[in-house]
N, C-alpha and C positions, 0 to 999 in steps of 0.2 A: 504493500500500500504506500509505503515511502522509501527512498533512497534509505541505505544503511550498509553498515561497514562491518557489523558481525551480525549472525545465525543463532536466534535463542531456542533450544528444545528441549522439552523436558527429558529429565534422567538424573536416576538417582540408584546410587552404592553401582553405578555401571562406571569400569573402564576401558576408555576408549584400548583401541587393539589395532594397531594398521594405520595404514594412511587415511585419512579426510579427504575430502575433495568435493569443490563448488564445478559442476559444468552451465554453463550459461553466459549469457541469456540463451534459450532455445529460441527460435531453429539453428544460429547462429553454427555452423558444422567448426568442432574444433574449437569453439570458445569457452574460455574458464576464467575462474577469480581462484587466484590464491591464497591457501590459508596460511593464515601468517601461524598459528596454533588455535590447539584445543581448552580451552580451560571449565572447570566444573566449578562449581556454586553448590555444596552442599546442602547450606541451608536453605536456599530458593528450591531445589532441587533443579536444577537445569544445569546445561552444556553452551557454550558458548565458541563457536567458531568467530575468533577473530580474522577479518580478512584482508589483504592487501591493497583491494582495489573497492568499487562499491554496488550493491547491488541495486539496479535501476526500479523505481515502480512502477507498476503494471506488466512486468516481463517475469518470463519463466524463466527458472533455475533447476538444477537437481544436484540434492545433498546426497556423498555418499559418507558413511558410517562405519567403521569396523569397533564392535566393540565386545566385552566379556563382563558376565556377573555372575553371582555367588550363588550356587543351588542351595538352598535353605530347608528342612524341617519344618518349618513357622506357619504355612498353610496360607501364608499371602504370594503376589507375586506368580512368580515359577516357583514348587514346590516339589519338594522328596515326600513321598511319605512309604512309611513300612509297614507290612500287614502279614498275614498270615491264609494259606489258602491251601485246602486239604491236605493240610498237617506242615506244608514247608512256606519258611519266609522266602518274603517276595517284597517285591518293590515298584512303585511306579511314579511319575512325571505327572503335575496338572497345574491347574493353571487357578488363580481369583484374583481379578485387576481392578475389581470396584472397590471403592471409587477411584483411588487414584496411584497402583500400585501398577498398571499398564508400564508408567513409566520406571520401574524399577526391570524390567524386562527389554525392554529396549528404547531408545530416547526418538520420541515423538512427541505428535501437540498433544496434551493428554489433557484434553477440557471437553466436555458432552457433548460441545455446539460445534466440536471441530470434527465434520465426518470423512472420511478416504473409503476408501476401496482398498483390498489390502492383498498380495500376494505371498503366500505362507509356504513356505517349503519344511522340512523336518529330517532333518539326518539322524536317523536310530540303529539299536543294535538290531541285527535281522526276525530275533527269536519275538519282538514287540511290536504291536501296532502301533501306528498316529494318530489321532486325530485333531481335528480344527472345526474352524463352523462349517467350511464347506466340503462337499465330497471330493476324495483321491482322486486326480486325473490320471496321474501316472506313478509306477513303483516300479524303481528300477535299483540297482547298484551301483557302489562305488569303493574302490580301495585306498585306505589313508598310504601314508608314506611308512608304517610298520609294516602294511602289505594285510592289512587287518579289514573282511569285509563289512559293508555296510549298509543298510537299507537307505531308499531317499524317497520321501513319501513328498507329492507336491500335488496341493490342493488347487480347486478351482480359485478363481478370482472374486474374492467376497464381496456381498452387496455393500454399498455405502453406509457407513456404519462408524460408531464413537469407538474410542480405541480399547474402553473399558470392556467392550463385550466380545472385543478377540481371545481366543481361547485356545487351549491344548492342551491335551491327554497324551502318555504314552506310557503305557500298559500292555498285558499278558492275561487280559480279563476277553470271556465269554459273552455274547450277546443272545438277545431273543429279537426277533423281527415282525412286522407284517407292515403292509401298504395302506394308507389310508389316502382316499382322492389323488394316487399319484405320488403323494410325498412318504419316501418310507422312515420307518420310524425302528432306530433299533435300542433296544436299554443296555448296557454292558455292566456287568459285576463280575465279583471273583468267579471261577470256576463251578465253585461248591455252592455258588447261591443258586448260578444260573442251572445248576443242574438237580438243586433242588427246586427248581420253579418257585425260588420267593420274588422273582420280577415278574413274571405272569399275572398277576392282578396289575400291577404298572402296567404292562403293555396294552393291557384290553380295555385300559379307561382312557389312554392318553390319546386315538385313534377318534375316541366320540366326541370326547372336549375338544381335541382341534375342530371337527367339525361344527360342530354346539358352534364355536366364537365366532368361525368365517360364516358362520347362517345367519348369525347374529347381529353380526356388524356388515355381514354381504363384501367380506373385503377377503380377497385370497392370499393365500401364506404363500410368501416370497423365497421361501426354500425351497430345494428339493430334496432334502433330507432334514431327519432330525435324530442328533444321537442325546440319550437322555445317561448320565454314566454315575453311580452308586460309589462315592468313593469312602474306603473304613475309615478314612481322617479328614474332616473339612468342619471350617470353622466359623461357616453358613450353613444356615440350615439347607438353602439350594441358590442357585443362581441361574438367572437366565440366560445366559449370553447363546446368540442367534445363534442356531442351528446345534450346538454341542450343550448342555444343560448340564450343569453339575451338580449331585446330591449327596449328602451325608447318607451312608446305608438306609438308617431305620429309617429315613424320609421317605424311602424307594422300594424295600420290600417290606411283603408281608407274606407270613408262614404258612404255607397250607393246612396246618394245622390247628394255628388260630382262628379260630371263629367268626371273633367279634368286629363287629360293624364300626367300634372305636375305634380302630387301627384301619380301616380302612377309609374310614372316613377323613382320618390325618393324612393319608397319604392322596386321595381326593380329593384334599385342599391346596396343600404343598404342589401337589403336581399342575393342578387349575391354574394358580397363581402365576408361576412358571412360564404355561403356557400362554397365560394373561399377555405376562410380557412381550412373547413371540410376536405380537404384534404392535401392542402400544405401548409397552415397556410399564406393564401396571406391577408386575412385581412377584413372587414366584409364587405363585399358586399355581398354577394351568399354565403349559406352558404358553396358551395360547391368548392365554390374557397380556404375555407381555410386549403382544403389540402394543399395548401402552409403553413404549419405554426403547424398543430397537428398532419399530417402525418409526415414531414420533418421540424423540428425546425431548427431554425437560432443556431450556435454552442453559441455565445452569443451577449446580447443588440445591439452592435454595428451595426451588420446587422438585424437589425430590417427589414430594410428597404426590405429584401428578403419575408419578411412574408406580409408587408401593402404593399407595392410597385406592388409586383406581384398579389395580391389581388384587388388593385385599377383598375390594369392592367382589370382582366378578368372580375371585375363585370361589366364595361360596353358592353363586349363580351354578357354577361349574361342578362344584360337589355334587349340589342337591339334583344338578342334571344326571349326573351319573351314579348315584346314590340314591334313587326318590322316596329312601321309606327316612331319609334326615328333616328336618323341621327345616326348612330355613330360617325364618323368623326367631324360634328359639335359639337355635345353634348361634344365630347371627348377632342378637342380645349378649347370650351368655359370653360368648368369647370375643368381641370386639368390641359393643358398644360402652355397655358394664366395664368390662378393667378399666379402661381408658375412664371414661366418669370419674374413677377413684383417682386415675393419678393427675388429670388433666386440673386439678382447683389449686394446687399449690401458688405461691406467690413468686415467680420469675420461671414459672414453665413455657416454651418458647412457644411463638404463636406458631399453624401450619406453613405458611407462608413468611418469612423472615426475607427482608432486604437481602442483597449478597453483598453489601458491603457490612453489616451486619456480622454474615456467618462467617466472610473471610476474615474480619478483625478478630473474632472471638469464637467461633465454634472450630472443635473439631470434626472435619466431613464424617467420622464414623458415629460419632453421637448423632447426626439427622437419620439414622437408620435406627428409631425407635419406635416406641408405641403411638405416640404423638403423630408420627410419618403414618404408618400402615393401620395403625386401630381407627383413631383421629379421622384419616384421611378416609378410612373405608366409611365410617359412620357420616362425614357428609356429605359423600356421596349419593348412600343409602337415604339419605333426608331429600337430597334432591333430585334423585330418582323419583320418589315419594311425592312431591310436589308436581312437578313437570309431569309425570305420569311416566311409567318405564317407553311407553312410545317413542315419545317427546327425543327423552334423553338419549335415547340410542341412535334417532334420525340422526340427530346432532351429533354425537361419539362420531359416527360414519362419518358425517360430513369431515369432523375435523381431522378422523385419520387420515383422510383422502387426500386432502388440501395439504398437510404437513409432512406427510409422508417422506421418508429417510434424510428428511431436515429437522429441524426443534423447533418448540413451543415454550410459552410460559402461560400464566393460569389465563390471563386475562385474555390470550386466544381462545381458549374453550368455553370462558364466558361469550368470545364475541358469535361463537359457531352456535353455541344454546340461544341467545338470542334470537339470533334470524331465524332460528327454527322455530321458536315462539311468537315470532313479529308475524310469521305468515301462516299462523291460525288465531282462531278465536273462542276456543274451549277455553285454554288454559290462559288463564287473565292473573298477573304480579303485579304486586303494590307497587314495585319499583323496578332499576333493572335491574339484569340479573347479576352484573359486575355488582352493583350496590349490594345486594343483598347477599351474594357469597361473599364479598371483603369482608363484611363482617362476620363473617364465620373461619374465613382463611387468616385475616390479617390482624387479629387481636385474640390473644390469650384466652387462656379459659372458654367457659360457656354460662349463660343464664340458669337463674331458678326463677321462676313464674309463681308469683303469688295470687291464686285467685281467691274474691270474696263474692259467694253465694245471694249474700241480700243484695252488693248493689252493682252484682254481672259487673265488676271490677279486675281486668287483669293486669299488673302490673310485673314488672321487669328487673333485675341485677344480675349484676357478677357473683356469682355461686362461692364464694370463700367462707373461709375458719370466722364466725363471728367473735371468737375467742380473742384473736391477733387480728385486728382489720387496721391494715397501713395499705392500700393500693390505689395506684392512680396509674390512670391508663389514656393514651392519647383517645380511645373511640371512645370516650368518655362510656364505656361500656355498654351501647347500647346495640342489641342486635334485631334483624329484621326476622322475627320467629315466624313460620307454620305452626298453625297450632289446627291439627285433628282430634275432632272433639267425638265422647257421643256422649246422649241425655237416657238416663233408664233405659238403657239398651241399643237404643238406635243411633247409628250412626250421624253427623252431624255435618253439613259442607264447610270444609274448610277455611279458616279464619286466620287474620296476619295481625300479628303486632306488632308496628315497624316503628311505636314509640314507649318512652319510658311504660306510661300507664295507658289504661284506654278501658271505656266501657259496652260492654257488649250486652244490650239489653239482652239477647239470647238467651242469655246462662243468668238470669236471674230466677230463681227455685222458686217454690210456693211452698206454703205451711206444711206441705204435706211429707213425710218423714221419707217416703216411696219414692223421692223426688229428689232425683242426682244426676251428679256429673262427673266425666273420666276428662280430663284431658290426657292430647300425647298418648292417641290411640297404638298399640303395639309397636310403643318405640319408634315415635317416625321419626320424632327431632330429637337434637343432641341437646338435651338441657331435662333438668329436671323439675319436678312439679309440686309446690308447698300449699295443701287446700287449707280453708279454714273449717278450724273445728266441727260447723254444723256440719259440713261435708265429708269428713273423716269420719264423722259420727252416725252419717249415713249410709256410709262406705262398709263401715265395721259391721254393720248389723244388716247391709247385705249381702256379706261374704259369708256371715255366718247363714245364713236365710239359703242363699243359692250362690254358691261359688262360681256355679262356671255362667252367672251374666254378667262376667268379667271376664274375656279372654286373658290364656295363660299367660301370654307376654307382657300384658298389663297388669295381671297378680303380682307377677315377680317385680316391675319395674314400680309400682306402689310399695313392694316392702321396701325393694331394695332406698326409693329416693327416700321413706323415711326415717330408714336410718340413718342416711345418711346425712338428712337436716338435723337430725338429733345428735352425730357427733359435731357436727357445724354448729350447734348455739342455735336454730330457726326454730328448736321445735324442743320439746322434753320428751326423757323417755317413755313418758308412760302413757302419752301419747303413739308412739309408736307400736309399743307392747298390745295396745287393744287391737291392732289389725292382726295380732297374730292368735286371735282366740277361736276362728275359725278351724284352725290347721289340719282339724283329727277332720275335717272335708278335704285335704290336699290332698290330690292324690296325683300332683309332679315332682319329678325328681329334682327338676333344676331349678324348683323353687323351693322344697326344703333345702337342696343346701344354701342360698342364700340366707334364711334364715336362719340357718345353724353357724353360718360365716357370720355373722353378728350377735346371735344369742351364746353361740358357744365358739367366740374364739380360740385359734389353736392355743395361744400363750396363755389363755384361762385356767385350764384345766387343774394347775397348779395352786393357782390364788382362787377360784375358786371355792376347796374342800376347805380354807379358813373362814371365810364367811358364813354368814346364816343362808346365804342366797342358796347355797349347793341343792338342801333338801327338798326346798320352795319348787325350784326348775325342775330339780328331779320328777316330782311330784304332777308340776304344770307340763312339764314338756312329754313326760311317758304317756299318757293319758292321748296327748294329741299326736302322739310318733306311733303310734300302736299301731292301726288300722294299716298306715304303707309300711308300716314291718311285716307286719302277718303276710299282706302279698305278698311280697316279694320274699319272706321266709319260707313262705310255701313255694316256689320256683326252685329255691337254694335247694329244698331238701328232695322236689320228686322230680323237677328239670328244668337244669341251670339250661340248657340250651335251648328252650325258649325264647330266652332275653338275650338270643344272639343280634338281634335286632334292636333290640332297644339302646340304643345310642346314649342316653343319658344314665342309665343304668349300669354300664358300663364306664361312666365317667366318673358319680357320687355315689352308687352304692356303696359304699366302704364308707364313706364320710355318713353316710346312713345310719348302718351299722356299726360303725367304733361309736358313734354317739349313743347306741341304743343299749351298746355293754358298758360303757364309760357312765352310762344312768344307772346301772345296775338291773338293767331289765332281765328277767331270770332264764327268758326263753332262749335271749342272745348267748348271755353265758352258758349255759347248756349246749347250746348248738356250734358253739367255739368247743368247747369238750370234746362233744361227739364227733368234731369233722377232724380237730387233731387227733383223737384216738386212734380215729378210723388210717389216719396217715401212720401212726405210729406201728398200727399193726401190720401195713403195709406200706412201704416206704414209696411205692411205685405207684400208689394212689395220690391224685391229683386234688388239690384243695381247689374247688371254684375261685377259680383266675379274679374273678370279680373284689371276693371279702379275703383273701389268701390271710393277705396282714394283718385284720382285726384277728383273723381265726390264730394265726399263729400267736400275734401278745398276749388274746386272751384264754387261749389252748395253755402256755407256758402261765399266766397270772395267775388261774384258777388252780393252775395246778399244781405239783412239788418240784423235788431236786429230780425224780424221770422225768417228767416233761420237759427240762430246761435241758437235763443230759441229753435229752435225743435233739434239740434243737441245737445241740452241740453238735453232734455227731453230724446232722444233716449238713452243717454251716461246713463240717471239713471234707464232705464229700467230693472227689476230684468233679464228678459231671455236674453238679451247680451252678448253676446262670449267674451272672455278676448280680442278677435282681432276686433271682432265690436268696443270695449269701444278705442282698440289702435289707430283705426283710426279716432275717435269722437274725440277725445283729442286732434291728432293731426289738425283735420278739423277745431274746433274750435280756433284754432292760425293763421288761416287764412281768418279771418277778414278782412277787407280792413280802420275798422274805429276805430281808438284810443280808445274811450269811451269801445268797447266791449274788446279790447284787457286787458286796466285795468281790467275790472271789471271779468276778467276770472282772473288775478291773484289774485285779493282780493280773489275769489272764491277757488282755490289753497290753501289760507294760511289759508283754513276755515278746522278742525279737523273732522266738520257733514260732509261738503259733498266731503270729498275725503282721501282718503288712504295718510297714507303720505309719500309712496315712490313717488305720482302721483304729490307734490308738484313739484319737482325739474326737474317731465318732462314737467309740463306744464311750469315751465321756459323758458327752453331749447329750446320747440318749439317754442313759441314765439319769442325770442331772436334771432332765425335762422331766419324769414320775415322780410323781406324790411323795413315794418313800426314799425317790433317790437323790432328790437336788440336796440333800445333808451331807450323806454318805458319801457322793460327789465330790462336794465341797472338801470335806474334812480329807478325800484321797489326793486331791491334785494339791490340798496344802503342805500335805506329809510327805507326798512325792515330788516335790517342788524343784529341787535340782535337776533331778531326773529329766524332768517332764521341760522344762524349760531347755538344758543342752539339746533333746532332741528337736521341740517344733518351737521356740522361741516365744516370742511377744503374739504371735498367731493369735496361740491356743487359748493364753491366760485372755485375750481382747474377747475370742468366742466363747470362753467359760462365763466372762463375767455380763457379757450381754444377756444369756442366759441365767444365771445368779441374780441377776437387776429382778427376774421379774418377784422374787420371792424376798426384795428389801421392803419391809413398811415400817420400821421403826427406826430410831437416832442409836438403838444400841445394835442392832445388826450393822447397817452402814458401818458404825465404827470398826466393829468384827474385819468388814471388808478391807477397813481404811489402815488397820495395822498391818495385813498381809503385804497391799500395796507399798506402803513405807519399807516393810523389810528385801521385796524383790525385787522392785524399781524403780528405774534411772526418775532422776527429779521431773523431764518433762514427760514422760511416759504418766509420771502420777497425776499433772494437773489436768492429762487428759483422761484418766480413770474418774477421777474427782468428778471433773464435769460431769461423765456418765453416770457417775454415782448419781446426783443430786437430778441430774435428768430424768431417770428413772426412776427415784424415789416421788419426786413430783407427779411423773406419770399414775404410779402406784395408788398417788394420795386420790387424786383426781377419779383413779378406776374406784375405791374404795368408796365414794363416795357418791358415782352413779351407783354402784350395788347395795347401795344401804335404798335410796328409791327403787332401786329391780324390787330390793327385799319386799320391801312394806308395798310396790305393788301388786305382788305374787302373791303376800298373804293375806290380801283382799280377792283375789280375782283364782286361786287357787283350786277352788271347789268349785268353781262355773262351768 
C-alpha cells in the first residue's frame, strides 16, 4: 500500500534457515531487492526483512523464506504427542494454530482478515500418513543425502482461507469412510479404536448434519473432503479448521457398549458445532456449523464471538437433528443459557462484543474463548432467532454467508443483512433497528432483571448485580431493548418490547381474582431474568402446587432457578423463594430437581450443614417431596436400568438425585446402595448401573464395615480399572463412616508403593470434605506436615485450606488455623492465608445466618 524498505511477518520461536530473498516487482523477469538481513522481534512476534533498495506501492513482490522450529509436546502450534495403541507406543505430528500460534509454524500474516490460498507439501517417514485440509494430489519419493527414503505427500491448492485454520496430521492411525453428497468424509483414530468401531456412531451423524446445514442455509460445502481425526492428547476440546477437524478422543468416540444417549449426545454437539464452523466459522459443534467462521471470518478477535456464539447456537439445532428423542429447549436452558446467567452478573465481566483496541491493550486472545464467547453468544442468538422468527433469521444467515463468503465480517454486517431481511416484510415489526437493539445486548456487560408489578401492568428495567456491593456504572447507562414473551393463565400472549427504563402495559394488569396470573420470559426466550411481585409469586406458588405442568418445564426450572438467584442478589428473601418449592413431591423432571438441589443443597453444604438445626428440618421437608421421583426411577435401577437409555437427563443428575436421597438418610436409598454393592462384591464382574455407580459405591462402603472398604481396596488395585473406576474407588473409600478406616486410608496415601502421588492430595481432599473427616484430615496433614509439604509444596496446604475454610465459624478455630500458618509459612504466603481466613469466615457468618431463616422457615412450613 506504500513505499517501504523492510518486510514485517509474523513469526515467533522460528529461525530463519537459508537465504531470504525479495523477487520483484512482478512481471519484471529477473528483478529483485536485496536483503540487507533478517532480524526477529520476539516480543512483537515478527521477522523483519530489512532491504536495500524499496518496495514500490501497488506492485507485486514474492518473499522467499527458509526457516526451522522446535517440535514441542505443549499441544499448541506443530505438536508431538505420545500414545499408546494395541499394546505399543507410538507417536504422531498435529497441528492447533488458533488463534495465533499459525505463526509459531511458519512466518506469515497471521490476523483473521488476512486470507491466501495456501500450497502445502509434507515430507514424512514412509510407514505415516499426511494430512492437511485438502486432498493428496500426488505421493511420490525422495532420498535425503544419508540415502534414507522418504515419502512426499503434496496437497491440493486450498480455498482462501485465515492462516489459523491451516492444519496437519501425520500419523499411523486407521480410518472409517463413507460419501455424503459427493464430499467424503473419513474419521481417523488409533488402530484399536477404529477397529473396535468407537468412531462408527461419528461417522453416521457427521454425513446428516452436513447435510441438515447446506439445507439449511441452501449454501454448498466448499470441500471435497472432510477428514475428522480423534487425537489421545489435545488441549481443545475440537477445532474446526476447513477440511481436516481435530478432536480430543472422548469428543469423537463412543463405545459400542455404552448405551446411553448422554455420550452420544456430547459427541452430537461437539461434532454439530465443528461442522457449524465448516461453513461460517460458528464454532465446533457440527462440523458444518463452522461455516460460520472458515466461510465468513470475524474481520478480527474481538468478534470472536460471531464465529463460537453462532456455532454454539446451531450445534444444538444439529444435535437435536440427529438425536430427536433430546429436548432442545431443555438441553439448550440447562447447558448454555443457565451457566452463563451465573457467571455473566459479576462487576468487570467483559461485554460480547469489546473494541479491539480494547482487547489488544488488555486481553489475552485465549481468554475470549470462554463462556461469555460461546454460552453468551449462543443464548442471543437463540433470543433473536426467537424474535425474528427462525425464518427470518436464517433468510438473513444465507444472505450474509453468501455476500461475505471467504472474506470477513464484523457484527454490524449481520445486523445490516437481518435488516433488509426485515425491511422487506411486514409480519415481523421492531421497536427499533436491529443494530440498536443487538448493541445493547452485544456491546454492554451483563444483562437485565425485569421487575414486574401486577396492580399497575408496570414493567421496569436494570443491570442484574450483587445488591450487596453495588459500585457500577456503565456507559449504556444500562439500559436494554428487551422481548418480553408473555403468557396470562395459560395462554400464550403477543409479544411485547421494552426499549425503556420502565413502561406500563395495561395488559398485564391482574384482577382480584387469585386464578389470575402471569409468566413472563416464556421458555427462556431472553437472556435476562425475571423478579415478580409478591401477589404474583403468590399466585404462582399455589398454582404449581394446584397443576404443575400449566407451566411449561423450561419455565418451572427458569422461575426457581431466577429466584434464587434474586435471593442471593439482595432483590428478594429466602423464604420467598423457599414457597415455590413446596410443590416439588408434583416434579417429576430431572433437570429441575437438580437445580433445586444446586441451591437447597449445595455441594460445600453438606458439611456445615449437620451443625445446624437446619439438617433435620430439610431432611424432613425435602424426603417427603424427593420421594415420588425416587420411587420411579428406583424402580428402573432395580428391574431395568436400560430403559433410561434414553433419557438424557437421567443420565446427566440421577446421581445428584440419589446421593441426595442417601445423604437425607432415606432408608430405601441406603438399602439399595447395600444390595447393588453386595451384589458386586459377590461378583466382581457385575456391573453397578453406570448411572448411580458412585452414590452406590460411598454409600455400599458408609453403611458398611472394614469388608466393604477392603474390597473397595482391592477393586481400586485391580490392573483392568478404568482411570474413572479407580476415581470413584478413591472417592468411595473417604466414605467410611469409622475413624480407624479413615486414618488408615491416609497412612495408605502417604505410602510411595501403593499410590501415585498426584492421588496423595486427592485422597486428602476427599476425606477432608465428610462429616467425620474434615478433623481427622486436618489433624493428619498437620502431623505430616514436612512430609506433605517437600512433596507437593504450597499447592496442597492452598487446596487443604480452601476446603478447611468451609468448616471455620468461630474466633477460636481461625486461630487453631492461624498458629499452623505462622509455624509453616513464609510471611507473604501468610497474609494471603489470613485474607482467606477472614474471607471465608465472613462467608460462613453470612451462610449461618440465611440458615437460621431456612430454619425457622422449614419449621413453619414443614408439615405442609
Amino acid at each position: 500500500r506504500q513505499d517501504t524498505d523492510a518486510a514485517v511477518l509474523h513469526s515467533s520461536g522460528l529461525r530463519s534457515y537459508g537465504a531470504s530473498a525479495v523477487r520483484g516487482p512482478l512481471p519484471e523477469p529477473g528483478a529483485a531487492v536485496e536483503v540487507a538481513r533478517l532480524r526477529q522481534e520476539a516480543a512483537d512476534e515478527v521477522a523483519v526483512l530489512e532491504l536495500r533498495g524499496r518496495l514500490r506501492a501497488g506492485r507485486r513482490y514474492v518473499l522467499q523464506l527458509g526457516f526451522q522450529g522446535r517440535l514441542e509436546e505443549d499441544l499448541d502450534g506443530l505438536f508431538l504427542t505420545r500414545y499408546t495403541d494395541q499394546g505399543r507406543s507410538s507417536m504422531l505430528i498435529a497441528s492447533q494454530l488458533e488463534p495465533t500460534y499459525a505463526r509459531t509454524v511458519y512466518p506469515c500474516f497471521d490476523e483473521p482478515a488476512l486470507k491466501a490460498t495456501f500450497n502445502i507439501r509434507i515430507v514424512h517417514d514412509p510407514s505415516y500418513v499426511a494430512l492437511s485440509n485438502m486432498p493428496a494430489i500426488d505421493v511420490s519419493e525422495m532420498k535425503d543425502e544419508n540415502g534414507s527414503l522418504w515419502t512426499v505427500t503434496t496437497f491440493n491448492t486450498s480455498l482462501k482461507m485465515s492462516t489459523y485454520l491451516t492444519a496437519f496430521v501425520i500419523c499411523d492411525f486407521d480410518y472409517v469412510t463413507r460419501t455424503e453428497r459427493g464430499n467424503e468424509i473419513r474419521i481417523w483414530a488409533r488402530k484399536e479404536a477404529v477397529k473396535n468401531g468407537y468412531v462408527d456412531y461419528a461417522l453416521n451423524i457427521t454425513g446428516p448434519i452436513f447435510s441438515f446445514l447446506e439445507d439449511l442455509f441452501n449454501v454448498s460445502y466448499p470441500l471435497p473432503k472432510t477428514d475428522l481425526v480423534a487425537l489421545p492428547d489435545f488441549g481443545a476440546g475440537a477445532m474446526e479448521n476447513w477440511g481436516l477437524m481435530t478432536f480430543q478422543e472422548s469428543s469423537l468416540m463412543y463405545l459400542p457398549s455404552d448405551k446411553f444417549t448422554s455420550r452420544k449426545a456430547m459427541i452430537a454437539i461437539i461434532v454439530s458445532h465443528e461442522l457449524g464452523h465448516q461453513a461460517y466459522m460458528l464454532r465446533c459443534f457440527f462440523f458444518l456449523f463452522k461455516w460460520f467462521g472458515n466461510l465468513v471470518t470475524m474481520n478480527w478477535w474481538n468478534d470472536l464471538w460471531l464465529n463460537e456464539g453462532l456455532a454454539s447456537y446451531f450445534e444444538y439445532l444439529g444435535a437435536t437433528f440427529v438425536e430427536p428423542k433430546l429436548s432442545l429447549d431443555k438441553i439448550f436452558y440447562d447447558h448454555v443459557v443457565q451457566p452463563v446467567l451465573r457467571e455473566d452478573n459479576e462487576i468487570g465481566v467483559r461485554s460480547l462484543s469489546e473494541s479491539e483496541d480494547k482487547i489488544k491493550g488488555s486481553f489475552s486472545l485465549m481468554s475470549l474463548f470462554d463462556s461469555i464467547t460461546y454460552n453468551k453468544g449462543a443464548s442471543i442468538t437463540w433470543m433473536l432467532s426467537g424474535f425474528l422468527t427462525e425464518k427470518l433469521f436464517i433468510t438473513a444467515l444465507t444472505s450474509y454467508l453468501r455476500q461475505f463468503s471467504f472474506s470477513n465480517a464484523n457484527q454490524d454486517d449481520l445486523w445490516t443483512h437481518i435488516q433488509m431481511v426485515v425491511d422487506a416484510q411486514d409480519e415481523v415489526q421492531l421497536p427499533a433497528s436491529v443494530k440498536q437493539i443487538m448493541d445493547s445486548w452485544t456491546c454492554q456487560n451483563g444483562f437485565p432483571v425485569l421487575t414486574l408489578n401486577l396492580t399497575t401492568g408496570t414493567i421496569s428495567q436494570e443491570q442484574f448485580l450483587n445488591k450487596k456491593n453495588e459500585n457500577s456504572t456503565d456507559s449504556y447507562n444500562n439500559t436494554w431493548i428487551i422481548p418480553i414473551s408473555w403468557m396470562r393463565n395459560g395462554s400464550s400472549q403477543p409479544l411485547m418490547w421494552l426499549d425503556k427504563s420502565s413502561k406500563v402495559f395495561p395488559e398485564m394488569q391482574v384482577s382480584e381474582s387469585e386464578y389470575d396470573w402471569i409468566l413472563l420470559n416464556v421458555n427462556l426466550s431472553g437472556y435476562y431474568r425475571v423478579n415478580y411481585d409478591q401477589l404474583n409469586l403468590k399466585r404462582l406458588a399455589r398454582l404449581l402446587e394446584n397443576d404443575p405442568k400449566a407451566i411449561p418445564a423450561v419455565s418451572r426450572f427458569q422461575l426457581i432457578d431466577d429466584v434464587f438467584a434474586l435471593t442471593q442478589f439482595g432483590y428478594i428473601q429466602i423464604e420467598t423463594a423457599l414457597e415455590l418449592t413446596k410443590y416439588l413431591a408434583r416434579e417429576d423432571e430431572l433437570f429441575i430437581w437438580n437445580v433445586v438441589l444446586l441451591n437447597l443443597v449445595p455441594e460445600n453444604l453438606e458439611s456445615t450443614l449437620k451443625n445446624y438445626e437446619v439438617y433435620p428440618l430439610l431432611k424432613k421437608y425435602l424426603l417427603k417431596r424427593v420421594l415420588p421421583i425416587y420411587r420411579y426411577y428406583a424402580g428402573f435401577i432395580r428391574q431395568n436400568v436400560d430403559a433410561l437409555e434414553d433419557d438424557y437427563f437421567a443420565q446427566v443428575y440421577l446421581e445428584k438425585l440419589f446421593a441426595t436421597a442417601c445423604w437425607l438418610g432415606l432408608q430405601d436409598c441406603l438399602n439399595l446402595s447395600s444390595e447393588l454393592y453386595a451384589k458386586w462384591m459377590d461378583n466382581p464382574e457385575y456391573k453397578i448401573p453406570f448411572l448411580i455407580r458412585r452414590t452406590v459405591c460411598c454409600y455400599g462402603v458408609a453403611v458398611g464395615s472394614d469388608k466393604e472398604w477392603n474390597f473397595a481396596w482391592e477393586m481400586y488395585n485391580r490392573t483392568d480399572s478404568t482411570k474413572e473406576d479407580k476415581d470413584i474407588l478413591l472417592s468411595a473409600m473417604s466414605c467410611a463412616k469409622e475413624s480407624w478406616l479413615l486414618y488408615r486410608y491416609l497412612q495408605y496415601g502417604l505410602s510411595n508403593t501403593l499410590f501415585s502421588s498426584n492421588c496423595t492430595s486427592i485422597i486428602i481432599l476427599y476425606v477432608m470434605t465428610k462429616d467425620i473427616g474434615h478433623r481427622i484430615a486436618w489433624e493428619f496433614v498437620t502431623e505430616n506436615w514436612p512430609l506433605l509439604s517437600e512433596r507437593y509444596g504450597k499447592e496442597l496446604l492452598h487446596d487443604v485450606l480452601k476446603v478447611m475454610g468451609r468448616f471455620v465459624n468461630t474466633d477460636v478455630q481461625i486461630q487453631e488455623l492461624q498458629v499452623f500458618y505462622n509455624a509453616t509459612l513464609e510471611e507473604d504466603e501468610r497474609v494471603a492465608a489470613t485474607l482467606l481466613l477472614e474471607f471465608t469466615k465472613f462467608e460462613n457468618m453470612e451462610r449461618r445466618e440465611l440458615l437460621i431463616k431456612v430454619a425457622n422457615w422449614l419449621q413453619k412450613n414443614v408439615d405442609d
